[in-house]
mmCIF file as Biopython writes it, N, C-alpha, C and O atoms, coordinates in Angstrom:
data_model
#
loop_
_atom_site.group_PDB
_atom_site.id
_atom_site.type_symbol
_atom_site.label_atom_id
_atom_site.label_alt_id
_atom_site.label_comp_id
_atom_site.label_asym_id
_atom_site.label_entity_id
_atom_site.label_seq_id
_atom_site.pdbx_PDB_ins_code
_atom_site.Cartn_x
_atom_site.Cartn_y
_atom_site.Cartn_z
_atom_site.occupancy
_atom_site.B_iso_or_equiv
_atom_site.auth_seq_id
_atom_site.auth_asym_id
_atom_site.pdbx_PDB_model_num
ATOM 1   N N  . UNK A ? 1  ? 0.818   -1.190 0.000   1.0 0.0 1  A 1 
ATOM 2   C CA . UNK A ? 1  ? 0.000   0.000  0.000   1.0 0.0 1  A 1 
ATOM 3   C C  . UNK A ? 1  ? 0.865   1.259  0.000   1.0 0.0 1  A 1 
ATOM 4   O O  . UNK A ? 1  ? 0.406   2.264  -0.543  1.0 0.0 1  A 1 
ATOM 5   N N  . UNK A ? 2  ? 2.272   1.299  0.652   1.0 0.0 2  A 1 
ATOM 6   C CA . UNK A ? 2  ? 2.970   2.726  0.717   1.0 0.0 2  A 1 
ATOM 7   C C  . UNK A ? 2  ? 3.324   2.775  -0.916  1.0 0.0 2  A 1 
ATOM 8   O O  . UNK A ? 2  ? 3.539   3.976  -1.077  1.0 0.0 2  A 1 
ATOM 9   N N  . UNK A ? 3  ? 3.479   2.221  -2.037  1.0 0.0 3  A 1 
ATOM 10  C CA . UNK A ? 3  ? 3.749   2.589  -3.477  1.0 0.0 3  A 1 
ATOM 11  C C  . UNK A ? 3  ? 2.313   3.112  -3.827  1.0 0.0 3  A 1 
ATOM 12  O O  . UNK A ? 3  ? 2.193   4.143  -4.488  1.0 0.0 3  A 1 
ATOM 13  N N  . UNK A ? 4  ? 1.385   2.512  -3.453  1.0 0.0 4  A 1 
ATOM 14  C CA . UNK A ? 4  ? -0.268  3.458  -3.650  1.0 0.0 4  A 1 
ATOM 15  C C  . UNK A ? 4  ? 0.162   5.281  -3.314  1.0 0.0 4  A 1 
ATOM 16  O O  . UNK A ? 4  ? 0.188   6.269  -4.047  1.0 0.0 4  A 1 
ATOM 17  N N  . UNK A ? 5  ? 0.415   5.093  -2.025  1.0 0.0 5  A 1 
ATOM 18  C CA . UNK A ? 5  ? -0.094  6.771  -1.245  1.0 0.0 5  A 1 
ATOM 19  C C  . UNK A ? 5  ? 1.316   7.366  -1.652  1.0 0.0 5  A 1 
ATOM 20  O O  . UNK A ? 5  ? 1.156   8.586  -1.607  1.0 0.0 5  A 1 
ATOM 21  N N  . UNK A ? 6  ? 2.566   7.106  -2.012  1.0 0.0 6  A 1 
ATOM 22  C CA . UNK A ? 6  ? 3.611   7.522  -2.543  1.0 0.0 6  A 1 
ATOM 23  C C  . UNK A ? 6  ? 3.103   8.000  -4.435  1.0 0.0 6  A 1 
ATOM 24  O O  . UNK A ? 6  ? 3.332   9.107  -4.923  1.0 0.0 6  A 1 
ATOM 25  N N  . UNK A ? 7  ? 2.565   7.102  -5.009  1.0 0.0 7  A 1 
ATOM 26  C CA . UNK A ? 7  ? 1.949   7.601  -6.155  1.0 0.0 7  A 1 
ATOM 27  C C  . UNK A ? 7  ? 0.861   8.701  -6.266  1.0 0.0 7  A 1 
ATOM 28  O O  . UNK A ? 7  ? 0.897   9.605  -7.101  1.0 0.0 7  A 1 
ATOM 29  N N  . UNK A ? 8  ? 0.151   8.577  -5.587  1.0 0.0 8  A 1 
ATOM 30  C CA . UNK A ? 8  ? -1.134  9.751  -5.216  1.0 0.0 8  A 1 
ATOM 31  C C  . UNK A ? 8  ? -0.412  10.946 -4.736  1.0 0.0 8  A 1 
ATOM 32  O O  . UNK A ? 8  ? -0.970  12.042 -4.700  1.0 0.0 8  A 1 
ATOM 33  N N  . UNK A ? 9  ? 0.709   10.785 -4.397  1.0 0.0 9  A 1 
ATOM 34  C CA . UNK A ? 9  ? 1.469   12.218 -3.666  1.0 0.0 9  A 1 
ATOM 35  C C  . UNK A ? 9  ? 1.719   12.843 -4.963  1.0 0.0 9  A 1 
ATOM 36  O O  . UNK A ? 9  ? 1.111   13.683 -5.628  1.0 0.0 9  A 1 
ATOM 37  N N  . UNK A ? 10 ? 3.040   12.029 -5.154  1.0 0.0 10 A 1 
ATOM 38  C CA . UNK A ? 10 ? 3.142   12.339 -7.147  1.0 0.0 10 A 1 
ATOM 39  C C  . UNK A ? 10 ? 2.607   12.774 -7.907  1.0 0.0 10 A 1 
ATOM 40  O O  . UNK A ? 10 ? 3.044   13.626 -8.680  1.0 0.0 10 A 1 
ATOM 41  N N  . UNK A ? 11 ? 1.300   12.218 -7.896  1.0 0.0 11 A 1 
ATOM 42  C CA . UNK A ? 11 ? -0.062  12.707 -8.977  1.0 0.0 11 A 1 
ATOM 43  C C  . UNK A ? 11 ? -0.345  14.053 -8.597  1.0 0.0 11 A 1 
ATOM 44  O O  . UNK A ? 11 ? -0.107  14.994 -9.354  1.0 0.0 11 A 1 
ATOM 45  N N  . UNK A ? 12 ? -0.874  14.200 -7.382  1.0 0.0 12 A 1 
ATOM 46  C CA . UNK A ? 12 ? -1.110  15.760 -6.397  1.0 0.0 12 A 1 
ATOM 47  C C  . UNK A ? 12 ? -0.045  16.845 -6.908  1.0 0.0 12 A 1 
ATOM 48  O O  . UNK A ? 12 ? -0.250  17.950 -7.410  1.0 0.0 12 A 1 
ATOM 49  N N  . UNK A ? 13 ? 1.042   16.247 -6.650  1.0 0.0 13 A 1 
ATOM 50  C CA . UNK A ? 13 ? 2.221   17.317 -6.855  1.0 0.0 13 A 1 
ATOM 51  C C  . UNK A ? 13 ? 2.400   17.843 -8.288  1.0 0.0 13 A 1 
ATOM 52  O O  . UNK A ? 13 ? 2.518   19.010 -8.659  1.0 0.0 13 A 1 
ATOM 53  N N  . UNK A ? 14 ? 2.391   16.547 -9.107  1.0 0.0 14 A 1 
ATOM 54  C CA . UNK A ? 14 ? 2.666   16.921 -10.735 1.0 0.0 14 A 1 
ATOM 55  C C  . UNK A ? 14 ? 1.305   17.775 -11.486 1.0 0.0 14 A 1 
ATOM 56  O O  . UNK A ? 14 ? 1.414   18.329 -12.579 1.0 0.0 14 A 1 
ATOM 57  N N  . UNK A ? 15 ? -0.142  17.753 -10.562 1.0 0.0 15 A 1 
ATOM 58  C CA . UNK A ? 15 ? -1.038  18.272 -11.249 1.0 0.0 15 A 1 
ATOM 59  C C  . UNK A ? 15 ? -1.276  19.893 -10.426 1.0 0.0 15 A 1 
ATOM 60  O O  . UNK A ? 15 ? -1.811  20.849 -10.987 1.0 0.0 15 A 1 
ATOM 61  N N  . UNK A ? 16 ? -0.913  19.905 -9.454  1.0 0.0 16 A 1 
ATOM 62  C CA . UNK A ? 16 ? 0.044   20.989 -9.042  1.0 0.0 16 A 1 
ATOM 63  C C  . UNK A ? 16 ? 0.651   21.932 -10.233 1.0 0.0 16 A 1 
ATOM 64  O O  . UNK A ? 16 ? 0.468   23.030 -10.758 1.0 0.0 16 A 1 
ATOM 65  N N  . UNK A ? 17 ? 1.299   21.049 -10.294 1.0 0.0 17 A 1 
ATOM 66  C CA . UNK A ? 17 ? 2.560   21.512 -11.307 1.0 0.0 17 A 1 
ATOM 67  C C  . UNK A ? 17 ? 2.227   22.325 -12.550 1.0 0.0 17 A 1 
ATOM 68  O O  . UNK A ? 17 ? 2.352   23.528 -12.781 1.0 0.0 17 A 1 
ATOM 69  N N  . UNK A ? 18 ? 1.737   21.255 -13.328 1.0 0.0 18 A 1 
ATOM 70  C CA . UNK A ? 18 ? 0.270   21.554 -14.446 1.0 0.0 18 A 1 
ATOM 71  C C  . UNK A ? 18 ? -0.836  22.913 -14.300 1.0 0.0 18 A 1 
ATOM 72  O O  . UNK A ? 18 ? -1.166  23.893 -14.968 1.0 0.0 18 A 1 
ATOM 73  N N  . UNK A ? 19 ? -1.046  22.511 -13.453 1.0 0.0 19 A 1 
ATOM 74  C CA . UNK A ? 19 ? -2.266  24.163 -13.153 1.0 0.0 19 A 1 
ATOM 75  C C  . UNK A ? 19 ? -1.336  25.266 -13.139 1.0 0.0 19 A 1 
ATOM 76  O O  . UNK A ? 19 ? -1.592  26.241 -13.845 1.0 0.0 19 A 1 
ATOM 77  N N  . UNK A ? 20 ? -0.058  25.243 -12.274 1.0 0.0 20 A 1 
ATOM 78  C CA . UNK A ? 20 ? 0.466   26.586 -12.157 1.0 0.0 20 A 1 
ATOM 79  C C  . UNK A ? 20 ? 1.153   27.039 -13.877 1.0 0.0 20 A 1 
ATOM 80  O O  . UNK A ? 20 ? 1.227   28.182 -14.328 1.0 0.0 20 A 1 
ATOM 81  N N  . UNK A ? 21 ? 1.479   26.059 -14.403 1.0 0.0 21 A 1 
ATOM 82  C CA . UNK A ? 21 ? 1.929   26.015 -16.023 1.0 0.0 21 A 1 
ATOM 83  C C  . UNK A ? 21 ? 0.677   27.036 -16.661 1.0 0.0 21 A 1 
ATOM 84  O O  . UNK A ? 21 ? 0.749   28.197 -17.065 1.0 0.0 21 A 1 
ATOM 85  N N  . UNK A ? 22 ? -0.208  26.325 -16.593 1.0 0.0 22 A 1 
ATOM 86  C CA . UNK A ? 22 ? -1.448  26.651 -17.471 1.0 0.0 22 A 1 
ATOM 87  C C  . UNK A ? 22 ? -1.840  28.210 -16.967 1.0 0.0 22 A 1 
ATOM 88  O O  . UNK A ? 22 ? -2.049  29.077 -17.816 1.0 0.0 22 A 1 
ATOM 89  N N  . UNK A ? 23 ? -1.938  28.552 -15.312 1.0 0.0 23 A 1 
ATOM 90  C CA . UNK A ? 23 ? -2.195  29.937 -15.188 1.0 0.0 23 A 1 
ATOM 91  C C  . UNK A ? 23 ? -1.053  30.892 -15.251 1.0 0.0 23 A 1 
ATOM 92  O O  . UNK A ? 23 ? -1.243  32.103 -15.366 1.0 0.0 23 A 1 
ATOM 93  N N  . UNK A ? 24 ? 0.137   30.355 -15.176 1.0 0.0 24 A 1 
ATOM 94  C CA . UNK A ? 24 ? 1.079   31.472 -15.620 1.0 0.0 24 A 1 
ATOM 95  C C  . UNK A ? 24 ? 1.297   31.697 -17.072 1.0 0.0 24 A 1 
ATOM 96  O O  . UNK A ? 24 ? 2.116   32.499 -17.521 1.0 0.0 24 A 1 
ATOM 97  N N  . UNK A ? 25 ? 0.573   30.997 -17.724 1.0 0.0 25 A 1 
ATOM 98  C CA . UNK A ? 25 ? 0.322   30.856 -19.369 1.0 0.0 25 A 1 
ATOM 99  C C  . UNK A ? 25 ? -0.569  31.897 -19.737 1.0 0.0 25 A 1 
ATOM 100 O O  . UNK A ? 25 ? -0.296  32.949 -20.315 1.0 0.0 25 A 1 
ATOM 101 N N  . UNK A ? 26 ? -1.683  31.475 -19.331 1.0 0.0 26 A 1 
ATOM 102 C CA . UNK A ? 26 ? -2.811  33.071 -19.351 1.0 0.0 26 A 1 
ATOM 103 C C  . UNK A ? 26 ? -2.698  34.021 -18.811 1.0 0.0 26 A 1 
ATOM 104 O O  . UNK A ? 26 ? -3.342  34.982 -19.233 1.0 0.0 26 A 1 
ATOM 105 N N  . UNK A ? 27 ? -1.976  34.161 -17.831 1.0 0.0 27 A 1 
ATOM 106 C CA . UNK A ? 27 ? -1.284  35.632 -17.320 1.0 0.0 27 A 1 
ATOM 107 C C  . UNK A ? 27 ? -0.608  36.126 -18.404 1.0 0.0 27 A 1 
ATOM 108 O O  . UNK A ? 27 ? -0.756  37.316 -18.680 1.0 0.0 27 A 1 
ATOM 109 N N  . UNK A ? 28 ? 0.311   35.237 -19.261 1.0 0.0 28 A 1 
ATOM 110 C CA . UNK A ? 28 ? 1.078   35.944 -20.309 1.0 0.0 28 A 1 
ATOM 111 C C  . UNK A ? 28 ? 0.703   36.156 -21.260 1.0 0.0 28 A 1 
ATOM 112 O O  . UNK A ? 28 ? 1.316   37.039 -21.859 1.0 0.0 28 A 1 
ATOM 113 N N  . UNK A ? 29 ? -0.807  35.347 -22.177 1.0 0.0 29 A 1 
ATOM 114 C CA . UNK A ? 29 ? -1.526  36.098 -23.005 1.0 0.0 29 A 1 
ATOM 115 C C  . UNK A ? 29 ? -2.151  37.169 -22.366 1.0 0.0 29 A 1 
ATOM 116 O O  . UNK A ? 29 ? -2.418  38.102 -23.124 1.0 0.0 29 A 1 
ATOM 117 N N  . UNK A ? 30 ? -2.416  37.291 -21.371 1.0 0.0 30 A 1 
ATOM 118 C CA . UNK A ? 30 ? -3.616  38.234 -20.993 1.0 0.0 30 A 1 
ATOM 119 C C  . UNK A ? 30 ? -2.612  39.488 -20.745 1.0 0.0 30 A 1 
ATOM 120 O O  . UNK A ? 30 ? -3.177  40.581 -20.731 1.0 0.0 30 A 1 
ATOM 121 N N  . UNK A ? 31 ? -1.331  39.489 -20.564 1.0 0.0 31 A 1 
ATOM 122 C CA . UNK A ? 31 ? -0.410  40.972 -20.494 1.0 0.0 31 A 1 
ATOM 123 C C  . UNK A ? 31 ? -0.089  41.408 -22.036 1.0 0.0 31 A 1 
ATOM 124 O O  . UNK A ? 31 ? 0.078   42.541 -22.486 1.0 0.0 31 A 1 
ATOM 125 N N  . UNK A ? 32 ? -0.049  39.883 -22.838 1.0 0.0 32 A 1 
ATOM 126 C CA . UNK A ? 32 ? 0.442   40.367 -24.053 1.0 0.0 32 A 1 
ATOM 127 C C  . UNK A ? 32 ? -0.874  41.244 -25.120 1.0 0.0 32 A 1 
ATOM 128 O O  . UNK A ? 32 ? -0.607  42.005 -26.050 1.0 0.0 32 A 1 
ATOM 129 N N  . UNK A ? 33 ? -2.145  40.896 -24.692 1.0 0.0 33 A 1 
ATOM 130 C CA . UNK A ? 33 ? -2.963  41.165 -25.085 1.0 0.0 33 A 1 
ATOM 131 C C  . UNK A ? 33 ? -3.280  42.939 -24.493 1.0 0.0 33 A 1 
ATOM 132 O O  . UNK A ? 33 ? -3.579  43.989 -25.061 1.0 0.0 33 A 1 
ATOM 133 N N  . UNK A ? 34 ? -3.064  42.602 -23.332 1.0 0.0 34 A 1 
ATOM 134 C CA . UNK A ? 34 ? -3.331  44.212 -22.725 1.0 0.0 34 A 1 
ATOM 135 C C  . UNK A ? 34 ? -1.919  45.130 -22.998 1.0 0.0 34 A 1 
ATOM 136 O O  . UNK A ? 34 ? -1.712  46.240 -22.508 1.0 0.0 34 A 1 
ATOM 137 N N  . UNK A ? 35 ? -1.275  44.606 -23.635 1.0 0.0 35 A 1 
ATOM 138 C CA . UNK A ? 35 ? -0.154  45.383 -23.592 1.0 0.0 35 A 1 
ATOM 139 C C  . UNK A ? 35 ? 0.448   45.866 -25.415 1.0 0.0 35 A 1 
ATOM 140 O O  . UNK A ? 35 ? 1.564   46.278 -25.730 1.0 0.0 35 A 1 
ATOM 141 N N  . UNK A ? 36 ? -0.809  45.604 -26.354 1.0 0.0 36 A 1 
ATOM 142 C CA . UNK A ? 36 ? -0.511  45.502 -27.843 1.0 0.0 36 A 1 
ATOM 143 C C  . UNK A ? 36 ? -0.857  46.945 -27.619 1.0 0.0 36 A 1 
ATOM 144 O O  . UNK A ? 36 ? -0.255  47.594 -28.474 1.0 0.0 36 A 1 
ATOM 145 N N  . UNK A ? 37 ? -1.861  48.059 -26.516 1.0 0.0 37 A 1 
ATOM 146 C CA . UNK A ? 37 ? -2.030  49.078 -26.913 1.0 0.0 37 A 1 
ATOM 147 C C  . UNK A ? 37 ? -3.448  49.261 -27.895 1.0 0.0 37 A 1 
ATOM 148 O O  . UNK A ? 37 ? -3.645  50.228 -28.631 1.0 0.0 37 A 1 
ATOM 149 N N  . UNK A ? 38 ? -4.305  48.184 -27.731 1.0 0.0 38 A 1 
ATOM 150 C CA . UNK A ? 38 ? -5.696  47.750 -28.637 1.0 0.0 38 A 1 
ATOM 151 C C  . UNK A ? 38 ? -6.975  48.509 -27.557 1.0 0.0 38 A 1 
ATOM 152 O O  . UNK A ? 38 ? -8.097  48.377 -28.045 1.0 0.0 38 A 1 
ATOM 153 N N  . UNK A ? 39 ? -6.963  48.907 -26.837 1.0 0.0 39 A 1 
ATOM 154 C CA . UNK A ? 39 ? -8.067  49.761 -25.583 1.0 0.0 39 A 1 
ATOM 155 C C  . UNK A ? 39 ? -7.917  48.982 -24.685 1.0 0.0 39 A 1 
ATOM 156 O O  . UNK A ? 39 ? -6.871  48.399 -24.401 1.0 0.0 39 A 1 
ATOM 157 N N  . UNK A ? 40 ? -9.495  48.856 -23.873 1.0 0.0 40 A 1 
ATOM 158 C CA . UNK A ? 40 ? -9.587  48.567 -22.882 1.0 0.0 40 A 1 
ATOM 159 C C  . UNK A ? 40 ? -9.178  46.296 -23.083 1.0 0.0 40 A 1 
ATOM 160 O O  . UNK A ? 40 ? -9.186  45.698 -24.159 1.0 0.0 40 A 1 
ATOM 161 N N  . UNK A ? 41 ? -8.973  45.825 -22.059 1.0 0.0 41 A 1 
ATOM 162 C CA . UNK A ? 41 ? -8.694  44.507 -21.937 1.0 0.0 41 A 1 
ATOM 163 C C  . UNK A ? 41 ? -10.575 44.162 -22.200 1.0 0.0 41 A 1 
ATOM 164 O O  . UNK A ? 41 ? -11.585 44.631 -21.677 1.0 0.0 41 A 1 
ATOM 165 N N  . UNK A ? 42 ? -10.341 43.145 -23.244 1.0 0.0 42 A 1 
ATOM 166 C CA . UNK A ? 42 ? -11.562 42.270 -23.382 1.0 0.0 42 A 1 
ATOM 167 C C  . UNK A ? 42 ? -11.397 40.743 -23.503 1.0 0.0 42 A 1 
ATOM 168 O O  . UNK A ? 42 ? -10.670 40.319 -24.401 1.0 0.0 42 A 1 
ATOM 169 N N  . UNK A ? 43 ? -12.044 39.842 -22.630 1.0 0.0 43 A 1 
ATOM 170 C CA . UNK A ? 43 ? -12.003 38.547 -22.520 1.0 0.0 43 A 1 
ATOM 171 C C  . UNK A ? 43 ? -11.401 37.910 -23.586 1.0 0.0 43 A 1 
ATOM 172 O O  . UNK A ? 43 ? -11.717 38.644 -24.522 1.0 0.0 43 A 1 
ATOM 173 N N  . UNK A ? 44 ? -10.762 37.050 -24.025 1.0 0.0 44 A 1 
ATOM 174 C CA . UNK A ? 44 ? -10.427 36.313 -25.067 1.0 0.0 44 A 1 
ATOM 175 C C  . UNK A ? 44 ? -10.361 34.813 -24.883 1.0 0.0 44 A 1 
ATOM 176 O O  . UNK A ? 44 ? -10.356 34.297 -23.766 1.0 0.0 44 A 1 
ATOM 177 N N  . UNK A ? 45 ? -10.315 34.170 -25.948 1.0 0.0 45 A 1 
ATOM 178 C CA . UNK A ? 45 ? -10.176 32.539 -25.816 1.0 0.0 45 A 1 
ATOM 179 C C  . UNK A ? 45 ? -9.143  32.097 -25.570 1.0 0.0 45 A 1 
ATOM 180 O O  . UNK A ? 45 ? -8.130  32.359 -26.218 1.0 0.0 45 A 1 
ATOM 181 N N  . UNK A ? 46 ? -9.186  31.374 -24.635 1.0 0.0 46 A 1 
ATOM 182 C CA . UNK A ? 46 ? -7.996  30.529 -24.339 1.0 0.0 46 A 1 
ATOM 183 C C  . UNK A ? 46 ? -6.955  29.785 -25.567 1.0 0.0 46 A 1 
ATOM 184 O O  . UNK A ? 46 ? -7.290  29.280 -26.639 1.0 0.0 46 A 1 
ATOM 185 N N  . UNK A ? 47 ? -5.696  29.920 -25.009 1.0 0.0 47 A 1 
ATOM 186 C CA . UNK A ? 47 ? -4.791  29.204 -26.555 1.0 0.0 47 A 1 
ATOM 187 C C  . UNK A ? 47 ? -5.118  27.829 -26.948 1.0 0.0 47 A 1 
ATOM 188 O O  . UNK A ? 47 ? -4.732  27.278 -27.979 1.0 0.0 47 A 1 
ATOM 189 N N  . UNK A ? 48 ? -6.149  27.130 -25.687 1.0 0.0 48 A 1 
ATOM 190 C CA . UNK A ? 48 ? -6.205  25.929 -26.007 1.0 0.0 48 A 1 
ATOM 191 C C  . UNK A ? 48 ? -7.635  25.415 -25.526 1.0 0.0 48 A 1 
ATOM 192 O O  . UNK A ? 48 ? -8.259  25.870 -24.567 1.0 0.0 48 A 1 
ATOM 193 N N  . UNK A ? 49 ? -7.945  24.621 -26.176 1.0 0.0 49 A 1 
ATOM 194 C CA . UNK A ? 49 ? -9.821  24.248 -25.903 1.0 0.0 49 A 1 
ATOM 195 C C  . UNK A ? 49 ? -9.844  23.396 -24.485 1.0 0.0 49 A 1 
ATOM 196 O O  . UNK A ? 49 ? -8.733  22.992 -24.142 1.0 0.0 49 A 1 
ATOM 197 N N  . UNK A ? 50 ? -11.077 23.024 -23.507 1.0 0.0 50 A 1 
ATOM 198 C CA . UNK A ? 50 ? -10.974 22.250 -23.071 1.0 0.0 50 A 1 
ATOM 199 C C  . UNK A ? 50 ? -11.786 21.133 -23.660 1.0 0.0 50 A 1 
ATOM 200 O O  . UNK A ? 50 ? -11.743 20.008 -23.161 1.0 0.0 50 A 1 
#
């Protein structure tokens, strides 16, 4: 059973990992977008579908 709850840690940590990827991703469209100088910031689509 400790290779079970040692894997589930792993999983936790690496999807961790993943989310912070993905929102420091849209932070950087969303500066590059507010920062072309186009007006006010308006919602846009994500670079990638879910």
């Amino acid at each position: 059973m400790q290779g079970c709850c040692r894997t589930l840690v792993h999983l936790c940590k690496h999807w961790d990992i993943v989310k912070s990827r993905r929102k420091r991703k849209l932070v950087e469209e969303t500066l590059e977008l507010m920062s072309t100088g186009r007006g006010p910031y308006s919602s846009h689509k994500p670079s990638c579908s879910k």
